[in-house]
Each structure stands twice: as C-alpha cells, then as structure tokens.
C-alpha positions in Angstrom: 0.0 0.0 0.0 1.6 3.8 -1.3 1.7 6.5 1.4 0.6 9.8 0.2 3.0 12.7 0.1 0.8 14.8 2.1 0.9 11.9 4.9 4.8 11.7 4.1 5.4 15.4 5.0 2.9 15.6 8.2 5.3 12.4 9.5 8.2 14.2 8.8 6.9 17.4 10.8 5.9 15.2 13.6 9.2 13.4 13.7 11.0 16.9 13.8 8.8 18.6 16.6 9.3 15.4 19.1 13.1 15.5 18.3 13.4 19.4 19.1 14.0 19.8 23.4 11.3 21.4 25.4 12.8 24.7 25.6 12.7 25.1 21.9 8.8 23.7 21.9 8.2 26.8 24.6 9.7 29.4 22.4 7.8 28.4 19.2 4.5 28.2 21.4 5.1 31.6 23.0 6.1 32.9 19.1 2.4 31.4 17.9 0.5 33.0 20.6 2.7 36.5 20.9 0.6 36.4 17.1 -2.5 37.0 18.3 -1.8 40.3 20.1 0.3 41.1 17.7 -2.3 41.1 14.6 -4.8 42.7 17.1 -2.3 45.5 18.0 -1.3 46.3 13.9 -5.3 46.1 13.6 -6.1 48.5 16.2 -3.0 50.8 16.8 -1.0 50.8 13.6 -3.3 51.0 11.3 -4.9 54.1 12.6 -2.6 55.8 12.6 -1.1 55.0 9.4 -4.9 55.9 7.9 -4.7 59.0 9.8 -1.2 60.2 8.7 -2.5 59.1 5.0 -5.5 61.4 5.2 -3.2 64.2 6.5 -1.8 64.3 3.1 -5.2 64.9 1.3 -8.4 66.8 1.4 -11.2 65.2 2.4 -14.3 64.3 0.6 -16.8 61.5 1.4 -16.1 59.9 -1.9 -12.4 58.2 -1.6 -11.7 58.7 -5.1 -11.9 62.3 -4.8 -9.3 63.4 -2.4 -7.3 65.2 -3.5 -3.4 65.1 -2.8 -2.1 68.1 -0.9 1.2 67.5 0.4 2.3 69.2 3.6 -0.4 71.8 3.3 -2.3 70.9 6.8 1.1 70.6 8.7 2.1 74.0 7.2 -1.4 75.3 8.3 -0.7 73.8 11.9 2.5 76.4 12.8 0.0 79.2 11.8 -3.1 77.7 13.9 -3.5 80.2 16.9 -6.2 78.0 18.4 -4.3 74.9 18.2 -1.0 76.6 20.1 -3.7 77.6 22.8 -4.9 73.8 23.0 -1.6 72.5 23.2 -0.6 75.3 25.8 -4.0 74.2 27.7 -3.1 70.2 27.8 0.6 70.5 28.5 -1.0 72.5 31.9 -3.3 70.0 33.0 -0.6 67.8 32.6 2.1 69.4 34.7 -0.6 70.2 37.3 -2.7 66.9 37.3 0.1 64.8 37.5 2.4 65.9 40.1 -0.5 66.9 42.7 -2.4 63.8 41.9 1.1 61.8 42.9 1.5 63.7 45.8 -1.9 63.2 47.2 -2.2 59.8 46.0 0.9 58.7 47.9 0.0 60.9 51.3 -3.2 59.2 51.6 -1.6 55.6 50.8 0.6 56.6 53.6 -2.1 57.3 55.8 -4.5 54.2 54.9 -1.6 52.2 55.2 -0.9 53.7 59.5 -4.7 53.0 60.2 -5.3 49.4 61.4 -8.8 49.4 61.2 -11.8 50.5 57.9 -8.6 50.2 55.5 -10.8 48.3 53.2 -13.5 50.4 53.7 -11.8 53.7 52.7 -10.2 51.9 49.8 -13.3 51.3 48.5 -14.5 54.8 49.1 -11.3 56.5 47.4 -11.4 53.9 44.4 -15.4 54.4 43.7 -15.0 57.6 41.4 -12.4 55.5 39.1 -15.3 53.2 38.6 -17.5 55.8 37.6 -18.0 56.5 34.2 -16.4 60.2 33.2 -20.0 61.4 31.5 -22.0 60.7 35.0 -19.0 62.7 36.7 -18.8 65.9 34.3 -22.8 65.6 34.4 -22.5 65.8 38.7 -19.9 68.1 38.5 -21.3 70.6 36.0 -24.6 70.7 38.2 -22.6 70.9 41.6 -20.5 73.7 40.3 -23.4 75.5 38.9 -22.8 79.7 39.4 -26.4 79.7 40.4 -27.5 77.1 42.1 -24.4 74.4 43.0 -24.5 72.9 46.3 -20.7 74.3 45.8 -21.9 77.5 46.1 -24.6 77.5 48.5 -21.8 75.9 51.1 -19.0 78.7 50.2 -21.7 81.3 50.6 -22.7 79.8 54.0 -19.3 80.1 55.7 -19.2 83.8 54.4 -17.0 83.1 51.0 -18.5 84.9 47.8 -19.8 82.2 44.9 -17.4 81.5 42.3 -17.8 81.0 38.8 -15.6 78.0 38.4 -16.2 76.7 35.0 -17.4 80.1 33.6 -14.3 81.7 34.4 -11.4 81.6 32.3 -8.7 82.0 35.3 -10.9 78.9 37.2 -12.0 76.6 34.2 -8.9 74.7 33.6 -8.0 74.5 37.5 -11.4 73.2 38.1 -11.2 70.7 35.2 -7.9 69.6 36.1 -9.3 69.2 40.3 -12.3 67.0 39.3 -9.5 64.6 37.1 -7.5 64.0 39.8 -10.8 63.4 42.0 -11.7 60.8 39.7 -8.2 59.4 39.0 -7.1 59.6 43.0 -8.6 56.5 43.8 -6.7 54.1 41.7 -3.5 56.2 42.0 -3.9 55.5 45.9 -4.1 51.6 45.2 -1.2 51.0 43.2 1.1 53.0 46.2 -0.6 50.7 48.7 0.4 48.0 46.3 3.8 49.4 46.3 4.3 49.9 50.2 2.9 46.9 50.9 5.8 44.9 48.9 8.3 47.1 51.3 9.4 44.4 53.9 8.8 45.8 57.6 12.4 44.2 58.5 13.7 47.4 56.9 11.8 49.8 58.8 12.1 48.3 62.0 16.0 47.8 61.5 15.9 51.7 60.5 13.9 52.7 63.8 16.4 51.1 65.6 19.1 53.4 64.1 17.0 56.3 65.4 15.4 56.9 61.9 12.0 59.1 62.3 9.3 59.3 60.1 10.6 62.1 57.1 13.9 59.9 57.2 11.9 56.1 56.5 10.0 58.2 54.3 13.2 59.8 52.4 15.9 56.8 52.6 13.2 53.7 52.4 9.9 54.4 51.3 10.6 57.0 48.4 13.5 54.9 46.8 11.5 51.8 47.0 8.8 53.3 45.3 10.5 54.3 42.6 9.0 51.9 40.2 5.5 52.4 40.8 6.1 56.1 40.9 7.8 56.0 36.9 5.0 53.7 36.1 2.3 56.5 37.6 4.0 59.1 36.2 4.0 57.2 32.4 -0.1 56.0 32.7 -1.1 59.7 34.1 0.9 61.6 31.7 -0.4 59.6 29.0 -4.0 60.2 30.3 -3.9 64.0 30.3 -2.6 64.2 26.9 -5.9 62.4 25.7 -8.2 64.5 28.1 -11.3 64.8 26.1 -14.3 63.4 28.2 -14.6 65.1 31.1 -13.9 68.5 29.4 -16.8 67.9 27.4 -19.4 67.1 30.1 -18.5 69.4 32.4 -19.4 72.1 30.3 -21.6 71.1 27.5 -22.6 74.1 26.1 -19.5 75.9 25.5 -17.2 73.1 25.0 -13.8 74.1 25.5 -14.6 77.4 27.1 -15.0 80.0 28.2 -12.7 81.6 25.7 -10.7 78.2 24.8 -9.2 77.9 28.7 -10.6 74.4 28.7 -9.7 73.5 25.2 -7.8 70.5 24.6 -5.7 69.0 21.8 -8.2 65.2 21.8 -11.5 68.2 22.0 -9.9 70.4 19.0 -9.5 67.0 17.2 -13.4 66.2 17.6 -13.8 69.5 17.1 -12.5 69.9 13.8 -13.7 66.6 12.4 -17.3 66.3 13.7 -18.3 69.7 13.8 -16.4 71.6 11.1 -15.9 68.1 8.9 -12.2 69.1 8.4 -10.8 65.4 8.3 -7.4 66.2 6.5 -6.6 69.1 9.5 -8.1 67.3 12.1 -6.1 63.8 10.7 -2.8 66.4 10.8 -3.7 67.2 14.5 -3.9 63.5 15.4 -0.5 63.1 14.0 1.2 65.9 15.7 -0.7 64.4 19.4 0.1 60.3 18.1 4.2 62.2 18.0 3.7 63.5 21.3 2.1 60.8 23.1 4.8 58.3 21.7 8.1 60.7 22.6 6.8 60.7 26.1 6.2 57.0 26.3 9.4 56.5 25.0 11.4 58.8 27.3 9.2 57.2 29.8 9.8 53.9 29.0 13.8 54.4 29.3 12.9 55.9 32.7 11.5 52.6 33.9 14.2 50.1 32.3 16.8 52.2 33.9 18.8 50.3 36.8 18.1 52.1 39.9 20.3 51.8 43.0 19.7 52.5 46.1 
C-alpha cells in the first residue's frame, strides 16, 4: 500500500517537533500566541494611525476617489493655527498640574491608609469608587454641583461667608477646576497602586531603621521614596499619557460651550473632535492627530527608558 505525500510530509513534521527539546517547543508556542496580540495590535493601533497620517496628506471628501493630494499643506497650516497653540498650551498644563498633585496626594493618603489598622478596606473602596464611575456621570455631577447659580458648591461657600465663584465660567478657574475633578476621579486608583507598592516594602527594613534612630521624614526619604520608585515611573508614564488624551470630562462638564470660556478648557483630543465632527475638516483634524500620536509616543518612550533604567539605592 503507497503513502501519500501529504501523509509523508505531516510524519516528517511530527518526527521533527518530538526530536526538538522542550525549551525550543516553549519558544515556538510563545512565538504562535505573541501572534494574536500582535495582529490585534497592527489592527487597532498601527493601522490608525497610518490611515490618519494618509488622510493628512489629502483633502477630504466622502467619496475616496476624490481626495485630493495636498502635500504638507495641513502641517504647514498647523504652525499658523493660533487655536491649536492655545490647545496644546492648555493640555501641557493639565498635565504638569494633574500629574504631580495627583502623585502627591495619592501617595500621602496611601501613607495614611496604610498607618490605620482598622476600615482600611473600607476607605479603599471609598477613594477607588470615582475611578469606577463612568467620566459622562461625573462631568454631568460636577457641572450641576458647580453650577454659578445654584451648585451645592456655592450655596456651602456662601454659608461660611466666601462669595460664589464662577468655576467653569471663568477663564482664570475653568482649567483649575477641570484639572481638580480629574485628579478626584483618578485619585482612587493612584492610591491603590502606592498601597500596592508599600505593601511589597518588607517591615524588616523599617524596623531595622527605627532602631538606628530613623523618624518618620527619614523612612520616608531613605526607604519608602527609593523603594517606590518603580510604581512612581509607572504612575507618572499612565497619568501623563491620560492627560494628553483628556477629552471626556472636558466635554461634560461644560456642554454648552465646550472648550470654554474663551478656549481655557480647550484640549488638543476636543480640537480634534472639534475639527472633524463639527467643522468636517478630516485632513486638519487627521494632521492634529498626527502631531498628538508624535507627542504621546516621545513621552512614552522617554518614559519607558525611565523605567528600564537600573536604579540603585
């Protein structure tokens, strides 16, 4: 009786895989999977952005055969684009304000959950609620809470003698106040990954350090801050990351003059929806995109070297 090829070959593949040693079996398994997320990732990343940097080059029209080749007319149009340089001005704030505060606080309270021996859970919960929350249901709370007329903000400053603000009306309060309801929302989860973190500290340091005389700002400045430098990097990389994108929360806090008052609350991800949805300029707003997919990466790369540094203490 003939053997087939086909049957021929298969035997041959099967003879080869049993001969190769288990580590090599790992490694192609690993390879084969590592595919999956892979594809997904060039589907739903690359791609994008290599659409979007394609339509930056051309004008847009709903028909695709009609678009016209323009060059580097919307990235010329961008140094020129006094609304965008106020967008960019407004996101690289809420970054350097959201960020470092929401560290700060984040890692005092972690401090302090972590002293209490009792309700820990409890006030875990309570701090990590708003992250859970979704960011229309907060601006929507917020907006109404923050109200110049009738926010229960208001009616409690005017109560202990402090004249109503204006908050999200004004232009010297808007981005403040947007920036201090992101880190309200954001706090929560901050606060668990530096419990996370201090709870991986073994107590045999502190305790030896006591014993040295150490007090609390010096097991806070020679143990806890060094050992804390990963989660810290990692924080810093997420959160950064996060206020480059703001976009919800801007939105819903102020619905009706999105962006405002004047532009203070303008973002780059808003002008981006801005521009496409409501003025239907996809080649600009595709050129924005670009210029913000740049940003975000150079960050997360400079980022990213941060964390694979080697840190010694």
């Amino acid at each position: 009786m003939s053997v087939l090829p086909e049957a021929k070959t298969a035997r041959r593949a099967g003879a080869t895989y049993r001969q190769m040693s288990l580590r090599r079996r790992e490694a192609m398994w690993a390879y084969a999977f590592l595919l999956v997320p892979f594809a997904l990732f060039l589907l739903i990343r690359i791609y994008p952005a290599i659409q979007a940097f394609y339509l930056s080059l051309h004008e847009w029209s709903a028909n695709p055969a009609n678009r016209p080749f323009v060059g580097m007319e919307h990235y010329m149009r961008l140094a020129v684009d006094a609304r965008l340089g106020q967008a960019l001005l407004n996101t690289v704030k809420y970054t350097l304000i959201g960020v470092p505060v929401q560290l700060a606080l984040g890692l005092g309270l972690a401090i302090l959950l972590q002293s209490i021996p009792r309700f820990r859970a409890f006030f875990r919960a309570l701090y990590f609620a708003p992250y859970v929350v979704p960011a229309v249901a907060i601006g929507w709370v917020f907006s109404w809470m923050l109200s110049a007329n009738f926010g229960v903000v208001n009616t409690l400053l005017i109560a202990v003698g402090i004249p109503a603000q204006e908050f999200l009306r004004d232009p010297d309060q808007a981005l403040l106040t947007v920036t201090g309801v992101v880190i309200w929302q954001h706090l929560g989860f901050q606060i668990v990954l530096f419990l996370a973190g201090l709870e991986s500290i073994p107590k045999t340091y502190f305790e030896a350090a006591r014993i040295d005389g150490a007090d609390g700002w010096s097991l806070f400045r020679h143990i806890i801050l060094p050992l804390l430098n990963g989660v810290i990097v990692f924080s810093t990389v997420i959160f950064t990351i996060r206020y480059l994108q703001l976009f919800t929360l801007i939105v819903n806090l102020n619905f009706t003059d999105q962006g405002g008052p004047l532009g203070s609350t303008l973002s780059v991800a808003l002008y981006i929806y801005q521009l496409a949805f409501q003025r239907f300029q996809f080649g600009y707003a595709s050129a924005v995109t670009v210029v913000l997919f740049v940003i975000v990466l150079f960050v997360t790369l400079v980022q990213m070297r941060l964390i694979t540094r080697r840190v010694e203490y």
